[in-house]
N, C-alpha and C positions, 0 to 999 in steps of 0.2 A: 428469549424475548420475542414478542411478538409485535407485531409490525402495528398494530392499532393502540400497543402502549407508547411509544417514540411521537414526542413533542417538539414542536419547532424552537424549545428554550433549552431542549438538549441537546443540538447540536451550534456548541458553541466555537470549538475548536478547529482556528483554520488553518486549509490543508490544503496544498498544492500538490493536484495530479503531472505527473508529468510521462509523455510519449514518449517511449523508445524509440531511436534509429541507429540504422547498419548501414555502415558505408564501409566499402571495399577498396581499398585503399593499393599501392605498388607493390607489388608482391604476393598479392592475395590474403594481406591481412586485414584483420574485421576490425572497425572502429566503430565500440557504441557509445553512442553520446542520447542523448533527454532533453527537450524542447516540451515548454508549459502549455499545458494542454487549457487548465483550467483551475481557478482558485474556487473552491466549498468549504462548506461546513459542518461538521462532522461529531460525532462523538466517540470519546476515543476510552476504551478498556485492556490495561495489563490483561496479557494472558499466563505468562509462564517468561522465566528467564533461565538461563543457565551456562554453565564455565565448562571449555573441554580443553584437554593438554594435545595440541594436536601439532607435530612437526616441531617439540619444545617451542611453541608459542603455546599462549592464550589465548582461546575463543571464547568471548562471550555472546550470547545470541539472545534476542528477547519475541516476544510474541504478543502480538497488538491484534483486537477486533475496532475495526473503526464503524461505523454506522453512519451513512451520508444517504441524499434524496438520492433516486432514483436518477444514474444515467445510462443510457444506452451504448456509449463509446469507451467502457473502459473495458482494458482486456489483463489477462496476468500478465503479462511485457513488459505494464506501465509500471511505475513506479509512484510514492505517494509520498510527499514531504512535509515534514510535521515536527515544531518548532527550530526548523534547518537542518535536521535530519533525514536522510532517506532511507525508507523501509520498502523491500521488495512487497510484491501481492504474490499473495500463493491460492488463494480462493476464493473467491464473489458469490455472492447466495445472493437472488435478487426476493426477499425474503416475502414466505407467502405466495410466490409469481403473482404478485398485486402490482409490479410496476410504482411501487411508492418509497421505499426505502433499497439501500445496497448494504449486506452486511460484509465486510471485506477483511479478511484474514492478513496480518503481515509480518512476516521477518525482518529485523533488525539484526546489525551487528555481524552480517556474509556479505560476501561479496555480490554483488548486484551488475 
């Protein structure tokens, strides 16, 4: 998809970015917690799902491209929420480098 096809009535679906932080806690253990960075909106496409037997559990894992404007403050760290689920980011393409659209890769379903 290219960046001069995306319409302001396609991104309909909204989705809260959210910050990572690390706090270092008694003993030198790591607490990450996620504070709201910012609420947009976005277009959001299945990519791929799938099931793996791993430690006799079930993993299921899914794969989302979201498409939202143009921001300059997201990083892979963040996290992106989307109808009360979180999906990690694994890739940002700021597509074009036109500075107008973000097309954003995400994992569902791991550990975050």
């Amino acid at each position: 998809m290219k960046c001069c096809d995306i319409t302001a009535g396609m991104l309909r679906e909204p989705i809260e970015i959210q910050q990572q932080s690390i706090t270092v806690g008694v003993g030198g253990a790591r607490d990450i917690s996620y504070t709201k960075r910012a609420d947009v909106r976005g277009m959001v496409k299945p990519l791929s799902g799938s099931e793996r037997l791993y430690a006799d559990r079930l993993d299921a894992t899914t794969r989302y491209r979201v498409v939202i404007r143009y921001r300059s403050d997201i990083v892979e760290s963040d996290r992106l929420i989307i109808r009360s689920k979180a999906y990690q980011i694994r890739f940002i393409n700021n597509m074009e480098f036109r500075d107008k659209f973000l097309e954003i890769d995400l994992d569902g379903g791991v550990a975050t």
